[in-house]
C-alpha positions as semicolon CSV with decimal commas, in nm:
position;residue;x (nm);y (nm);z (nm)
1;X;1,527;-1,762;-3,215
2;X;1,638;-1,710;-2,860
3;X;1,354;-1,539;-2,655
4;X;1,348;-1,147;-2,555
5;X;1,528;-1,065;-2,265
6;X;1,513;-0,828;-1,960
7;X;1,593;-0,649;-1,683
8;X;1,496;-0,769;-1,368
9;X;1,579;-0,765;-0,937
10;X;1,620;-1,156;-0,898
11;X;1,636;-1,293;-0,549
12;X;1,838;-1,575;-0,506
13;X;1,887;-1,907;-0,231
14;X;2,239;-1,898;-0,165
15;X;2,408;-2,270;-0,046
16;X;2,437;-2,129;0,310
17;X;2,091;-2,033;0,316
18;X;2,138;-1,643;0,241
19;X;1,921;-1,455;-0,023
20;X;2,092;-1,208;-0,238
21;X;1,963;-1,017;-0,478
22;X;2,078;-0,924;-0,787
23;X;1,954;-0,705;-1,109
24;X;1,965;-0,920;-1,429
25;X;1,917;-1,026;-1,773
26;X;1,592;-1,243;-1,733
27;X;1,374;-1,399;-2,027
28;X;1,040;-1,373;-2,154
29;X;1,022;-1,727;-2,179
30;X;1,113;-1,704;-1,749
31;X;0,778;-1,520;-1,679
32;X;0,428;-1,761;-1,607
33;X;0,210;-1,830;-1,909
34;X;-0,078;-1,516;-1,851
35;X;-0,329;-1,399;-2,070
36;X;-0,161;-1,023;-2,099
37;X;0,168;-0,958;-2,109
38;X;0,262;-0,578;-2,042
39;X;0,592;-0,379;-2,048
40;X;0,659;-0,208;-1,666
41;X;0,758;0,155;-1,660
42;X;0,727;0,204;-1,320
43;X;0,726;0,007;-0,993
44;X;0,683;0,102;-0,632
45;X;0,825;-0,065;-0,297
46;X;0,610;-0,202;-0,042
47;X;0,690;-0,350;0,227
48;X;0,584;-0,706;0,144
49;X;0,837;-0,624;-0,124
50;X;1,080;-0,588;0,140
51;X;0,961;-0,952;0,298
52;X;1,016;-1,095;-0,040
53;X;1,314;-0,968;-0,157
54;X;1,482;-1,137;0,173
55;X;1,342;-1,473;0,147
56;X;1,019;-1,452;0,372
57;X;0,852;-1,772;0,307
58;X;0,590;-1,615;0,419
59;X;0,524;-1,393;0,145
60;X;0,670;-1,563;-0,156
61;X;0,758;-1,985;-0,126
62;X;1,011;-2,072;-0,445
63;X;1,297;-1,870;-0,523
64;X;1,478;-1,758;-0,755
65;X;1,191;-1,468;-0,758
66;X;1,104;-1,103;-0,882
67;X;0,924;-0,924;-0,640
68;X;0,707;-0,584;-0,674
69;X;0,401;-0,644;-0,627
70;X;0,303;-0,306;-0,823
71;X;0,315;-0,225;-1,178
72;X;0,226;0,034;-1,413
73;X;0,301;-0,024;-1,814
74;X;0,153;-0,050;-2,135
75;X;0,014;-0,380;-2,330
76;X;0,279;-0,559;-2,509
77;X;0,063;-0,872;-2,643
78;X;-0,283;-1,030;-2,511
79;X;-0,468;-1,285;-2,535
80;X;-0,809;-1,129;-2,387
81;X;-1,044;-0,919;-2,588
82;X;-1,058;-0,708;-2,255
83;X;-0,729;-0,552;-2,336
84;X;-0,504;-0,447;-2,656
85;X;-0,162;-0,393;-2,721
86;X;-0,074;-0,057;-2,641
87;X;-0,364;-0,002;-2,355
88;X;-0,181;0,184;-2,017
89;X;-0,262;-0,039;-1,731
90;X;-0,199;-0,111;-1,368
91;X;-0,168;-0,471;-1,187
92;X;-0,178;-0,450;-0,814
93;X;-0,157;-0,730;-0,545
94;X;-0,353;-1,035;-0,605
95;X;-0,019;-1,286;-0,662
96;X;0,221;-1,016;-0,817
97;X;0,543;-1,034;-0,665
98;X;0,428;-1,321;-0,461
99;X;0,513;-1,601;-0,553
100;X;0,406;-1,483;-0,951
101;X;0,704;-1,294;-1,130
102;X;0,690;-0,941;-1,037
103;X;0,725;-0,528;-1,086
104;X;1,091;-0,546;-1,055
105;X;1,105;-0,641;-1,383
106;X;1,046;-0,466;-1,677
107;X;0,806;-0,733;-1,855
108;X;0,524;-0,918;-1,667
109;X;0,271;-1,169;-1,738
110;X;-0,063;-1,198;-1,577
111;X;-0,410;-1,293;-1,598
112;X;-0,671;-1,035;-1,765
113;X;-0,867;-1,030;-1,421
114;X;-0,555;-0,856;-1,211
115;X;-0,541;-0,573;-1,443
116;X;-0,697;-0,246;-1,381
117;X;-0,725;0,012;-1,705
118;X;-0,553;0,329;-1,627
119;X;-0,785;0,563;-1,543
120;X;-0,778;0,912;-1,713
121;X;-0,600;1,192;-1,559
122;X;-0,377;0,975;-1,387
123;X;-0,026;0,882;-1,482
124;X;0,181;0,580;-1,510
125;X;0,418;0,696;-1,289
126;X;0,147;0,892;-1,071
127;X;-0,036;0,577;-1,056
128;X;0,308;0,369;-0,894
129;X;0,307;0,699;-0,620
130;X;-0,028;0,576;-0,498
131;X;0,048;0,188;-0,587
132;X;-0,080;-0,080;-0,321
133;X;-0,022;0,194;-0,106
134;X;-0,235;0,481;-0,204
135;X;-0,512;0,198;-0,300
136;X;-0,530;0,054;-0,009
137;X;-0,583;0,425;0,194
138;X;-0,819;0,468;-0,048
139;X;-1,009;0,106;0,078
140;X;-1,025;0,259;0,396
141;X;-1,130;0,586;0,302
142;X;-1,435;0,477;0,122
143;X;-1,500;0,143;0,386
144;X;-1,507;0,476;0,639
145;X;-1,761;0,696;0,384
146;X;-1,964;0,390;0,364
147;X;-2,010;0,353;0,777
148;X;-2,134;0,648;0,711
149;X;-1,834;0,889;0,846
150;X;-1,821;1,238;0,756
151;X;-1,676;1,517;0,778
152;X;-1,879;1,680;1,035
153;X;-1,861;1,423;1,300
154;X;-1,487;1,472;1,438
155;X;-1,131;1,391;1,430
156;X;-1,017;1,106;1,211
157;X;-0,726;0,914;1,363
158;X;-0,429;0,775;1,106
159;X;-0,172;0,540;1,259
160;X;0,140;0,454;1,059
161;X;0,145;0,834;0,916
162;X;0,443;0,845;0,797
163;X;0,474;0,507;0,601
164;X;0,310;0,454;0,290
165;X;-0,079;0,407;0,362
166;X;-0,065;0,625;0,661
167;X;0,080;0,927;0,424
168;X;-0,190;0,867;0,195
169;X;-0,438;0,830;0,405
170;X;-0,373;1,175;0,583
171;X;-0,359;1,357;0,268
172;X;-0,631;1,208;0,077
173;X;-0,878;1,258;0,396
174;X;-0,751;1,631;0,446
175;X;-0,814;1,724;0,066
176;X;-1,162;1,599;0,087
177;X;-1,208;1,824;0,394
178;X;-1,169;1,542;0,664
179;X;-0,971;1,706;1,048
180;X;-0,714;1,437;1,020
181;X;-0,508;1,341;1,356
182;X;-0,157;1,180;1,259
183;X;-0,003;0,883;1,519
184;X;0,403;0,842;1,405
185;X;0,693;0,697;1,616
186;X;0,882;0,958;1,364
187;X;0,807;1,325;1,608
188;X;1,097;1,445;1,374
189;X;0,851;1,432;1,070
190;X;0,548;1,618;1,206
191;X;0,625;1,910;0,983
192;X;0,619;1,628;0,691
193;X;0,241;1,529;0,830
194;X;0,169;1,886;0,882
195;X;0,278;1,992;0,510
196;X;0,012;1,679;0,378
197;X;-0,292;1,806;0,597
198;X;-0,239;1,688;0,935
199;X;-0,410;1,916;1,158
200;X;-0,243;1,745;1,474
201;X;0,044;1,488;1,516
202;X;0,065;1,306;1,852
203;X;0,352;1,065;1,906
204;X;0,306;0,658;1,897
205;X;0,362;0,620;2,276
206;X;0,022;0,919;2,294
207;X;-0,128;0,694;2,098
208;X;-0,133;0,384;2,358
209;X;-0,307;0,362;2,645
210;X;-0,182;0,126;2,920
211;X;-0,460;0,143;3,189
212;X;-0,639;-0,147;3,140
213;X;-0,936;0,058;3,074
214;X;-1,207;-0,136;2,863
215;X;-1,317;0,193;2,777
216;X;-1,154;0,538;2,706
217;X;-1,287;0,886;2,592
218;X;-1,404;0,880;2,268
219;X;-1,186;1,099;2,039
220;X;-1,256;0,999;1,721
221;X;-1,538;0,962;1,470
222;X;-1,287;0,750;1,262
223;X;-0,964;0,560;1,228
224;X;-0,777;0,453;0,959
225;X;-0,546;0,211;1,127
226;X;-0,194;0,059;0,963
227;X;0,011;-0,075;1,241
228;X;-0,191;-0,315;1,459
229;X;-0,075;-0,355;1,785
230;X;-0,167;-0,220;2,103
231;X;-0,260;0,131;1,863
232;X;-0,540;-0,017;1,725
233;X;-0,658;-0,145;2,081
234;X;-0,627;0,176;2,189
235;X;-0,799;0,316;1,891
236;X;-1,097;0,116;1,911
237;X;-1,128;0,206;2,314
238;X;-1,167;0,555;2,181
239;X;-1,318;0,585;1,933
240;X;-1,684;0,753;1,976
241;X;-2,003;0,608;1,941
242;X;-2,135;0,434;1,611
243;X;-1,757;0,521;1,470
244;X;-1,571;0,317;1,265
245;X;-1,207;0,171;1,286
246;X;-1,075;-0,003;0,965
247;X;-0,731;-0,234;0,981
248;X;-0,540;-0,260;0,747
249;X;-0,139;-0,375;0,914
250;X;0,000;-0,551;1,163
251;X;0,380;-0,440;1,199
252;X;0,352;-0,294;1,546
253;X;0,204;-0,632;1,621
254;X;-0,113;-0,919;1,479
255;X;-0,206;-0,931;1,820
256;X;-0,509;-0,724;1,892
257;X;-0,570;-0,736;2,292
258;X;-0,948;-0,610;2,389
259;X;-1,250;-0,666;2,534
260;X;-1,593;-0,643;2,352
261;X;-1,756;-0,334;2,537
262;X;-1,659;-0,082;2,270
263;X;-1,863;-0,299;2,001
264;X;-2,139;-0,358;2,260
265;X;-2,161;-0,009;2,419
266;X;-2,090;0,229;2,163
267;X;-2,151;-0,008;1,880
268;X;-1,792;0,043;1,707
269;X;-1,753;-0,137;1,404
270;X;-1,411;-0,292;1,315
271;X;-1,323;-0,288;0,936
272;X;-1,083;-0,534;0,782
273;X;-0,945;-0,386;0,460
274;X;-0,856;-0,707;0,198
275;X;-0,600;-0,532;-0,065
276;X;-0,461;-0,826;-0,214
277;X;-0,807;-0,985;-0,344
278;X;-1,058;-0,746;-0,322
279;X;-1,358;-0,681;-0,547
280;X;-1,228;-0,559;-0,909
281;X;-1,554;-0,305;-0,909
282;X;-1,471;-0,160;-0,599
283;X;-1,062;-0,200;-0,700
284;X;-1,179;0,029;-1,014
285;X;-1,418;0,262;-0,835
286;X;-1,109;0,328;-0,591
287;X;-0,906;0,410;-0,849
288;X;-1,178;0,616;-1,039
289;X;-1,116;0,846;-0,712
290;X;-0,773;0,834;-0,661
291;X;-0,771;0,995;-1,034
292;X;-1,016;1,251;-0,995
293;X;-1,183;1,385;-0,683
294;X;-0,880;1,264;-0,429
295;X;-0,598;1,322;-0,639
296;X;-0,339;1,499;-0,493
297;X;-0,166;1,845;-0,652
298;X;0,176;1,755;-0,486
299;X;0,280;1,422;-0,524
300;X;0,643;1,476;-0,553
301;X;0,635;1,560;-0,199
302;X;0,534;1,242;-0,113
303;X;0,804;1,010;-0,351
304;X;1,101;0,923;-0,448
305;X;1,237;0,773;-0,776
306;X;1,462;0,524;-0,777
307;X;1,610;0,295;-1,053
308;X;1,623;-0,053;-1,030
309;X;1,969;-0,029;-0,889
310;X;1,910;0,198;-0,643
311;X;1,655;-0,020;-0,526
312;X;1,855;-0,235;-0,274
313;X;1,905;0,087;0,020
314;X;1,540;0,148;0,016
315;X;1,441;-0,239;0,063
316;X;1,649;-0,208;0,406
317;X;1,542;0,118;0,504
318;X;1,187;0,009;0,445
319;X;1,251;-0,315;0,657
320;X;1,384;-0,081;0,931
321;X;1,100;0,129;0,944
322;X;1,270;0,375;0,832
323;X;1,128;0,509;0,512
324;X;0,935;0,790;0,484
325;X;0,605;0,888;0,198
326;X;0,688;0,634;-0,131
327;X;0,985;0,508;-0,304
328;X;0,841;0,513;-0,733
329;X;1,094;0,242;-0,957
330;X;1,160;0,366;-1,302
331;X;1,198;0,065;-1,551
332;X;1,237;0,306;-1,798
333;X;1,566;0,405;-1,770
């Protein structure tokens, strides 16, 4: 009996070198032997996705491939007492849409220790707004609570606004009572920040000092950075004493060019946030908030749905830094 097929984005080595993609018929019997196989409903775009879906090497080594490294669906079979058919579950990062078949398609397969139980009052297709996204914002938000940042203290800083974490990030820190300040190279979109919490938005080139100054006045009691770059260096220079900065990005730049007298004079400590293989109790306790205490009211503001078709525009526009809040895949349609 021939084996179930699917839908799927498949990205494809051309002869010349080119990668195209295309949406396809793909088989069950194409996916990686995994413990749980679950049916997608929804997706979201990332912008490793992006990296994948045009051959980075990078990101994913063996084409042809399915990227998405997000997925939100239901339990088709499993081999894992863990989980039953049926169960509503989300897989981020770890290999998903790596170099493992992906969220693109509707049907993955995956070890039992990727997969995070849906939490309750959260959606499938809420849980694909926040996606890799929303969860890693959420990293940063508790890495921050756990330096010991409040509230109280001052201005939290949020690089990257308008992109996916950055968006997130603002709006999840403003509806837990956080004075957020928004950096975006997008001025055009400062009502956007505004409308999630912002309470100020400076412009990227505000955002970088070019002095030379080991030190600069400290501004804020946190920073949720996204972009890297000479904003994070300028971040950490001002940032006030016994803050924190957590780093989550490097598309401005990996580079990161500073001295050490902000760690040894005002005792700033630099966060790395790890979303691809972090703890699965602190994955789940990130979650846990996401659903409850930091959930936002409006998250249509902050997505758009697109079909599996529609999918190719966004992958460029995200490339081109172009896109703005979250672009949610339906598989179900």
């Amino acid at each position: 009996m021939a084996s179930k097929t699917f839908e799927a984005m498949v990205v494809k080595e051309t002869a010349e070198g080119q990668y195209i993609r295309q949406i396809t018929d793909k088989s069950l019997d194409e996916l990686p032997e995994g413990e749980v196989l679950v049916k997608v409903h929804f997706s979201s775009l990332n912008y490793k996705d992006g990296l994948s879906a045009t051959g980075h090497r990078g990101v994913t080594k063996n084409y042809p491939h399915t990227p998405g490294i997000d997925a939100a669906g239901v339990v088709e079979q499993s081999l894992s007492d863990a989980f039953q058919p049926g169960d509503e579950v989300i897989v981020t990062s770890y290999d998903l849409g790596m170099n493992t078949s992906g969220g693109f398609g509707q049907y993955i397969s995956v070890p039992a220790a990727w997969i995070v139980p849906l939490p309750g009052n959260l959606s499938l297709k809420e849980s694909m707004a926040y996606g890799s996204a929303g969860l890693t914002a959420g990293f940063s938000i508790l890495k921050l609570q756990a330096h010991g940042v409040t509230s109280d203290q001052g201005d939290i800083l949020v690089t990257g606004a308008t992109g996916g974490v950055g968006s997130f990030a603002v709006a999840m820190l403003a509806k837990i009572g956080y004075h957020v300040c928004a950096v975006t190279g997008k001025m055009e979109e400062a009502q956007f920040l505004i409308d999630l919490g912002a309470k100020k938005v400076i412009s990227r080139d505000d955002a970088i000092d070019t002095t030379g100054k080991p030190l600069l006045k400290g501004r804020w009691a946190g920073v949720v950075d996204t972009v890297g770059g000479d904003i994070l260096a300028t971040a950490i220079r001002s940032t006030r004493q016994h803050g924190a900065v957590t780093c989550c990005g490097n598309v401005a730049s990996p580079d990161l060019h500073i001295n050490v007298y902000p760690f040894i004079l005002r005792g700033i400590t630099l966060i790395g946030i790890d979303s691809q293989r972090c703890p699965m109790a602190f994955r789940r306790r990130t979650w846990e908030k996401i659903a409850n205490e930091w959930k936002l009211a409006d998250l249509d503001r902050q997505i758009s749905v697109r079909s599996l078709e529609a999918l190719d525009v966004e992958i460029d526009r995200i490339l081109a830094g172009k896109q703005k809040g979250r672009v949610v895949v339906d598989l179900t349609r």
